[in-house]
C-alpha positions as CSV (number, residue, x, y, z in Angstrom):
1,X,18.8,30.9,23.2
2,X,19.5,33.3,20.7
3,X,23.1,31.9,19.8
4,X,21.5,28.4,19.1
5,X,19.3,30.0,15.8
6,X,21.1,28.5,12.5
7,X,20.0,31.6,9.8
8,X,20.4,28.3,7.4
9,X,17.3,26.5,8.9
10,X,14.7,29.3,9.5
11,X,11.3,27.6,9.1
12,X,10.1,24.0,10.3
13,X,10.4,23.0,6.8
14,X,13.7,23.1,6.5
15,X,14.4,21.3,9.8
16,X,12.2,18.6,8.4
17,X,14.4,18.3,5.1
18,X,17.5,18.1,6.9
19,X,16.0,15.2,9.2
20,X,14.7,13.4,6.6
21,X,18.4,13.3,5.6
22,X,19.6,12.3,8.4
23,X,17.3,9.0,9.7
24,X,16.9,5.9,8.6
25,X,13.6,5.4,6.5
26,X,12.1,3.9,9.2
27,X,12.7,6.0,12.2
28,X,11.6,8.9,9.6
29,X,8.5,7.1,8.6
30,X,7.6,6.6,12.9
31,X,8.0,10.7,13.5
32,X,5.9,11.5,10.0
33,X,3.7,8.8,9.6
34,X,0.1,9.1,10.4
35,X,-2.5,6.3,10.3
36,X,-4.3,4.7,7.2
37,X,-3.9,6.9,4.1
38,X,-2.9,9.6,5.9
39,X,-5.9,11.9,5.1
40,X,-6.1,13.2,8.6
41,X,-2.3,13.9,8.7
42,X,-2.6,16.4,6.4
43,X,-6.4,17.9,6.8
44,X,-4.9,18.9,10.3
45,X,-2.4,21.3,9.0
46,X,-3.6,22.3,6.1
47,X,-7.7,23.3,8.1
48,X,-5.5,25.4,10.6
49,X,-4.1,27.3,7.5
50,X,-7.4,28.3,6.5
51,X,-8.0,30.0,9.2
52,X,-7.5,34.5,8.5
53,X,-6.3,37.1,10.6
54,X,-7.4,40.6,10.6
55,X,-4.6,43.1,10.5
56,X,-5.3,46.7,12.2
57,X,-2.4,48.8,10.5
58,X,-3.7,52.4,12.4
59,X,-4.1,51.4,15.4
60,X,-2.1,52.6,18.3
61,X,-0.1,49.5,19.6
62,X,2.5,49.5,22.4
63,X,4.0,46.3,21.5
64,X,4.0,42.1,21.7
65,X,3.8,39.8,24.8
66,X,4.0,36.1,24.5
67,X,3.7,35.8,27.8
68,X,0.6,33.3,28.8
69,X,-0.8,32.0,32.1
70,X,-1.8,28.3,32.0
71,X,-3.2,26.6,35.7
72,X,-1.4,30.0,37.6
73,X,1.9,29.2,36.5
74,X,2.9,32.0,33.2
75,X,4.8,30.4,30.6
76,X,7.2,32.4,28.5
77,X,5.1,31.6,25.2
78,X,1.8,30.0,24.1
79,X,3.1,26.7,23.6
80,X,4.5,23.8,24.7
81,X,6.1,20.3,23.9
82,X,3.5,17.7,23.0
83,X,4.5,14.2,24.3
84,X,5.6,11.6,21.8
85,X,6.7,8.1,22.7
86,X,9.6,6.5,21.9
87,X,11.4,9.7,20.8
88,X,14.9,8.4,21.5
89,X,14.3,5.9,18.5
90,X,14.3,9.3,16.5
91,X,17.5,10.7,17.7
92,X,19.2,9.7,20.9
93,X,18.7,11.5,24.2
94,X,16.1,13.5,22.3
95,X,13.8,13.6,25.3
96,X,16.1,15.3,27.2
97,X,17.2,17.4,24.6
98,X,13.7,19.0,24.5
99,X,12.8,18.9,28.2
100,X,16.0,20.7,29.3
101,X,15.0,23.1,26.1
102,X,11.7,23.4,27.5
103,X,12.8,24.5,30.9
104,X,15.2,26.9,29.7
105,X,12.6,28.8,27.7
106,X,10.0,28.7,30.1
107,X,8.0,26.5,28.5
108,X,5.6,23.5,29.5
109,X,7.2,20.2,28.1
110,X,4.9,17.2,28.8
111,X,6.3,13.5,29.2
112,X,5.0,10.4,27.9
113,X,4.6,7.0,29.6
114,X,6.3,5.5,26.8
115,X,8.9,7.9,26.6
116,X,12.6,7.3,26.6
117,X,13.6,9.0,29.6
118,X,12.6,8.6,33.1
119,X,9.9,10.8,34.9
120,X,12.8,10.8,37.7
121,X,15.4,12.1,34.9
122,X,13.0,14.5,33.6
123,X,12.2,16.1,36.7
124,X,16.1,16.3,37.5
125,X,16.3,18.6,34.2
126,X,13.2,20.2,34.4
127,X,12.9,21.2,38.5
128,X,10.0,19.5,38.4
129,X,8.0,21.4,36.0
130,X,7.1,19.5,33.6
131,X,3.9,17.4,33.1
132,X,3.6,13.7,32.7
133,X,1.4,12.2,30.2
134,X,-0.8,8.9,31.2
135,X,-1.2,5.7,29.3
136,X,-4.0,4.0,31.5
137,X,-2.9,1.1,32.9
138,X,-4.7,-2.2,33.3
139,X,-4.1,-2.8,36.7
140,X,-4.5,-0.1,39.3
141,X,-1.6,-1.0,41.3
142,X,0.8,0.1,38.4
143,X,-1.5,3.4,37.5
144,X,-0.8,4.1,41.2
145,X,2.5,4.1,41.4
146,X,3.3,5.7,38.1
147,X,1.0,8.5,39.7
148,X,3.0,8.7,42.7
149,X,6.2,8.6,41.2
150,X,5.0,12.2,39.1
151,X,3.8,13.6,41.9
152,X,7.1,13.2,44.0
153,X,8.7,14.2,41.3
154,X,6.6,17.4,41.5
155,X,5.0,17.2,38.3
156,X,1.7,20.0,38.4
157,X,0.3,18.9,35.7
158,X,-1.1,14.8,34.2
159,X,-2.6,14.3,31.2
160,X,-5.3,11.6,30.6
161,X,-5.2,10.3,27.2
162,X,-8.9,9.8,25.5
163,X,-7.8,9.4,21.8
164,X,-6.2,6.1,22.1
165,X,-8.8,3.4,23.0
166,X,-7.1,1.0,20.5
167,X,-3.5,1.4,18.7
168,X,-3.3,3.1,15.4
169,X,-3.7,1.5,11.7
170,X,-0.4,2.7,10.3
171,X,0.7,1.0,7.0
172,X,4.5,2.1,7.1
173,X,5.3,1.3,10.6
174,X,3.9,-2.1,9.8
175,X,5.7,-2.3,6.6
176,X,9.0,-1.3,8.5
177,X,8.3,-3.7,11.9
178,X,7.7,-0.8,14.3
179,X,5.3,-2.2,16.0
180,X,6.0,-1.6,19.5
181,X,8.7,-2.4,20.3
182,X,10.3,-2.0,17.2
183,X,12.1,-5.1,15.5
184,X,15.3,-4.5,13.5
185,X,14.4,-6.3,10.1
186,X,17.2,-6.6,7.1
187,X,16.0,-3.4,5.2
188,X,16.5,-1.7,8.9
189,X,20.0,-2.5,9.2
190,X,20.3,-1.9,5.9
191,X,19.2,1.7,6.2
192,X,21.3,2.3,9.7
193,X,24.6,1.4,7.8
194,X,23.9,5.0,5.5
195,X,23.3,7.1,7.8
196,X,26.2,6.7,10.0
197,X,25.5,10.0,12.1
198,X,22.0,8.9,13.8
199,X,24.1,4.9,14.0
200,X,27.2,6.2,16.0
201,X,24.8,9.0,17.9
202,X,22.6,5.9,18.8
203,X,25.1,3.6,19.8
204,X,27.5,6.0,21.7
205,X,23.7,6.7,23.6
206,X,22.9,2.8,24.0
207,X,19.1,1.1,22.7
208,X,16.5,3.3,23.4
209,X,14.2,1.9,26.3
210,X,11.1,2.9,27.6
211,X,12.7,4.6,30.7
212,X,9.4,5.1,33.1
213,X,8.4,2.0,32.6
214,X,11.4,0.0,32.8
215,X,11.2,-1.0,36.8
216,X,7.7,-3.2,35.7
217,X,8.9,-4.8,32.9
218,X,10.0,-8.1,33.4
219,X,13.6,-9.0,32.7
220,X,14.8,-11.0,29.8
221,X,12.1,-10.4,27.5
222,X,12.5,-11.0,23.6
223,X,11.2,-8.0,21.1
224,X,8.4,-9.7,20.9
225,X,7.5,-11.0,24.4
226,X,7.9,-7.0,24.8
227,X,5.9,-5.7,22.5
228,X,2.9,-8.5,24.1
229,X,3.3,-7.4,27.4
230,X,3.0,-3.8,26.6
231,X,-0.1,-4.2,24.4
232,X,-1.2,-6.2,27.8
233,X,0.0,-3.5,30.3
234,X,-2.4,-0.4,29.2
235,X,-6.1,0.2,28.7
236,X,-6.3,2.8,26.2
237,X,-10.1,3.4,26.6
238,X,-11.5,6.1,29.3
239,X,-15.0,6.2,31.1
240,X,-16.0,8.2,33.7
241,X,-15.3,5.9,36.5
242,X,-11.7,5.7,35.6
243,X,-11.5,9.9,35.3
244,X,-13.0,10.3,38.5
245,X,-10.9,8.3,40.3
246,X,-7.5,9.4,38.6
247,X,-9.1,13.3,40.0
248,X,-9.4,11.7,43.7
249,X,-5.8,10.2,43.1
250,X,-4.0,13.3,41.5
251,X,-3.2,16.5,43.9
252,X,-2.5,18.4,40.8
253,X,-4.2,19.9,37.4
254,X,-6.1,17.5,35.3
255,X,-6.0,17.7,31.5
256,X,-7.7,15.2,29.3
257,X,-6.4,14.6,26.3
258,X,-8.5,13.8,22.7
259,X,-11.2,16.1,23.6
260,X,-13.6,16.7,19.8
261,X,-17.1,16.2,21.0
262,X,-19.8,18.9,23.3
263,X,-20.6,15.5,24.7
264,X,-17.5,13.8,25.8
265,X,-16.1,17.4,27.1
266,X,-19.6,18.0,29.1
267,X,-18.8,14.8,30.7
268,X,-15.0,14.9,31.1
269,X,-16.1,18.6,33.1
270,X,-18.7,16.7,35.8
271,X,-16.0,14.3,36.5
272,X,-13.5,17.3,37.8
273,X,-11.2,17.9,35.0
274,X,-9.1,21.3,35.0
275,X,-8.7,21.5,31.3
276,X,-9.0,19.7,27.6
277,X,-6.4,19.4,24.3
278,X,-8.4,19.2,21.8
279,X,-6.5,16.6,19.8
280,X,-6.5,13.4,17.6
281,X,-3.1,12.0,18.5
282,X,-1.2,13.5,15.3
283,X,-3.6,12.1,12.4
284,X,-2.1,8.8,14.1
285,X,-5.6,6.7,15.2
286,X,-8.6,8.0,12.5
287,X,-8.1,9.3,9.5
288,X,-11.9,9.9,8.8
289,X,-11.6,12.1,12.0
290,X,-11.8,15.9,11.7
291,X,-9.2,18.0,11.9
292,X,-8.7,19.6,15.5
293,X,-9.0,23.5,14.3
294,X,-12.8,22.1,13.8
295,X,-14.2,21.3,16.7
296,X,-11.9,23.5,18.7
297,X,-15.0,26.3,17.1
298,X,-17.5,24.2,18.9
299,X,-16.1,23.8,22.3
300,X,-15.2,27.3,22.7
301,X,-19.0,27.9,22.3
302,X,-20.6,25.2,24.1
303,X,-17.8,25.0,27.0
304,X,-14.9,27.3,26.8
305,X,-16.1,28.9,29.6
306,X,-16.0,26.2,32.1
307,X,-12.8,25.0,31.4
308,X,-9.1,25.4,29.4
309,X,-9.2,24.8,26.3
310,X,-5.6,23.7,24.6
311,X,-4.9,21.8,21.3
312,X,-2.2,19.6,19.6
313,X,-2.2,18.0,16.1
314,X,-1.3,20.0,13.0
315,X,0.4,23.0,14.6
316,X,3.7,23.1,13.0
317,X,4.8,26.9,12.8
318,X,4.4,30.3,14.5
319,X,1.3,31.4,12.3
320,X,-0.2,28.2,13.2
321,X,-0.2,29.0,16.6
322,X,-1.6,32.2,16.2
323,X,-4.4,30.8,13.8
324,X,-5.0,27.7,16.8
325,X,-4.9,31.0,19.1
326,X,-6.9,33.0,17.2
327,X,-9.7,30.4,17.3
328,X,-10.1,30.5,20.9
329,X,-7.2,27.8,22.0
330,X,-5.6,29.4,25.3
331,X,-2.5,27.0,24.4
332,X,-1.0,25.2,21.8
333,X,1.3,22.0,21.8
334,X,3.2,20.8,19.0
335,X,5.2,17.3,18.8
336,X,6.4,16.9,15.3
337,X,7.9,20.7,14.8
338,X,10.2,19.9,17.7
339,X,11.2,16.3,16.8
340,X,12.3,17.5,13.5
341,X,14.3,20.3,15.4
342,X,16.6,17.6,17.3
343,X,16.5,15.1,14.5
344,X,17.9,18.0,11.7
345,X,20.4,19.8,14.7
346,X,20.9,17.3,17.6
347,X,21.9,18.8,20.6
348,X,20.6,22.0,19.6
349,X,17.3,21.2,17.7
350,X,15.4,21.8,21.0
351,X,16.5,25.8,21.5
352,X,16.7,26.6,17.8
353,X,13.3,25.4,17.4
354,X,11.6,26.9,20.4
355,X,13.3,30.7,19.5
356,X,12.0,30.2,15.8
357,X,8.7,30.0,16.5
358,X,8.6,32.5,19.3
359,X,10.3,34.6,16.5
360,X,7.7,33.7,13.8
361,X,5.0,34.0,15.9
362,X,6.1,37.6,17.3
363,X,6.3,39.0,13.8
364,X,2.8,37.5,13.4
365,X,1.7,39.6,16.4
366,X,3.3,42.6,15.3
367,X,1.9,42.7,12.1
368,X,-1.2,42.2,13.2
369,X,-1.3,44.4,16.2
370,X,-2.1,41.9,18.5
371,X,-1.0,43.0,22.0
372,X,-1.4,39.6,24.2
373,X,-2.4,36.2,23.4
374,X,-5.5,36.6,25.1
375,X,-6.5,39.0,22.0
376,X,-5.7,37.0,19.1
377,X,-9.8,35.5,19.1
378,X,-10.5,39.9,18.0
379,X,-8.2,39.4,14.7
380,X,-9.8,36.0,13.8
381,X,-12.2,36.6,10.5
382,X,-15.2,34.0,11.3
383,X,-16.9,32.3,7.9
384,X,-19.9,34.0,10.0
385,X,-19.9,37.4,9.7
């Protein structure tokens, strides 16, 4: 994985630069854009990067391991690849870019309903490793089958999502027509014509589709017949009675996703859950919301003993993780940092991003003296003390 570093891109920064170059405006604006004013968006990030770390420069210190174990299964690093829908509008084939990354690295990469690649195709590159992602469905009879379809696909892991019970406000994805699906308007074409790379990339590919849930989508449908049916298809809003019966239904580990409140997580544990990300979907749905790093502090207190705690939303580098760590997160996901990888590389985003931020994050480790993940939450500096 080595060999796949470009020295010219070294930080997720960069990678970000050199995608904005190379989309369209309007695939750009889906992959940055948050919802509203964006306040969220950026409160993420920028609350994670006020977390400290205490360095211990005399101690006696034997060396780094990345080297976590999530649900009995140890990953090669403390993160993984957040879903994110409709990533082959980005850049083409980027799902599989990143799950075949993922599996190389020995990393978890989770798969979204409304992804552009199959759960069967995902499973074909990942052995069956990876986890799948849930958009409740409406009707039973589909949530059934897209249930059954992970788990013969061996999938150990489904995530629940919480922090969607309506679809995101977000003022440039209206302003460009991506609603879902997205609709080609003049200024679209206009922008696919200069940038030539991402055009030929995504014709030589074909349309992106949603891949999973292609075989229930009815045949012939316009753009916006589509876009109807999918707004029709899935209930975004869970209770109780639907998590319970998605634990009696899954053979597997149970993550909910969207986790901020003692409350909700108190009740998401009763109805059999394995384990939480504390998340809020990117800064995509509220952007009066709190940034995850937050109430991540609470729910280690009140319930981090009872279950997993993971989070998403606003990591974006190697000392991000180890702040998210550092705070008493046993796993981190990321979406964005990743995206940018294949959008600014291609075929190689996937591996150059995953070895720069187990790079950044050993330095971070080594600097620090931290010896596992498990002992980043003794080098956190707490506002308490």
């Amino acid at each position: 994985m080595e060999d796949s570093f470009n020295s010219s891109l070294p930080s997720i920064e960069h990678l970000r630069q050199r995608a904005k170059r190379r989309l369209p405006g309007f695939a750009f604006d889906y992959l940055e854009g948050g919802c509203f004013s964006e306040i969220n968006l950026r409160r993420n990030t920028d609350e994670i990067r006020d977390v400290q770390l205490r360095p211990y420069y005399l101690r006696d210190y034997a060396g780094a391991s990345q080297k976590t174990e999530l649900f009995g299964r140890t990953y090669d690093a403390p993160f993984g690849i957040a879903p994110i829908g409709l990533q082959g509008l980005m850049w083409p084939r980027a799902t599989e870019i990143l799950a075949k990354a993922a599996f190389k690295a020995n990393i978890p990469f989770v798969l979204s309903t409304v992804g552009t690649a199959s759960i069967e195709k995902v499973a074909e590159l990942t052995e069956g490793n990876a986890w799948f992602q849930l958009y409740h469905p409406v009707e039973e009879d589909l949530r059934d089958k897209l249930l059954k379809r992970a788990e013969v696909a061996g999938f150990p892991t489904l995530v629940i999502l919480a922090d969607t019970p309506t679809f995101g406000y977000r003022p440039k994805e209206i302003r460009n027509g991506l609603s879902i699906p997205p609709r080609m308007t003049l200024k679209n074409v206009l922008q696919m014509t200069t940038h030539p790379t991402w055009s030929f990339s995504q014709l030589f590919a074909g349309a992106p589709e949603f891949q999973t849930m292609k075989p229930y989508i009815p045949k012939g449908l316009s753009m916006k017949h589509l876009g109807l049916f999918m707004n029709k298809t899935f209930s975004g809003r869970l209770n109780a009675e639907k998590i319970k019966r998605l634990r009696d239904r899954w053979p597997g580990k149970l993550v909910i996703k969207g986790i901020v409140t003692t409350e909700d997580a108190e009740q998401a544990i009763a109805c059999g859950v394995d384990g939480m990300i504390v998340s809020n979907h990117g800064g995509r749905q509220l952007d009066a919301g709190q940034s995850t790093i937050k109430p991540l502090a609470e729910l280690v207190r009140t319930v981090g003993d009872r279950t997993t705690l993971m989070i998403d939303s606003g990591v974006r580098s190697g000392p991000d993780v180890a702040c998210a760590l550092a705070s008493g997160a046993k796993f981190t996901f990321m979406g964005r940092s990743f995206m940018y990888g294949v959008c600014a590389m291609g075929n190689k985003g996937g591996e150059h991003t995953i070895f720069m931020l187990k790079r950044q994050l050993q330095q971070v480790m080594e600097q620090i003296a931290c010896e596992r993940v498990e002992d980043f939450p003794k080098h956190l500096i707490r506002d308490d003390v």
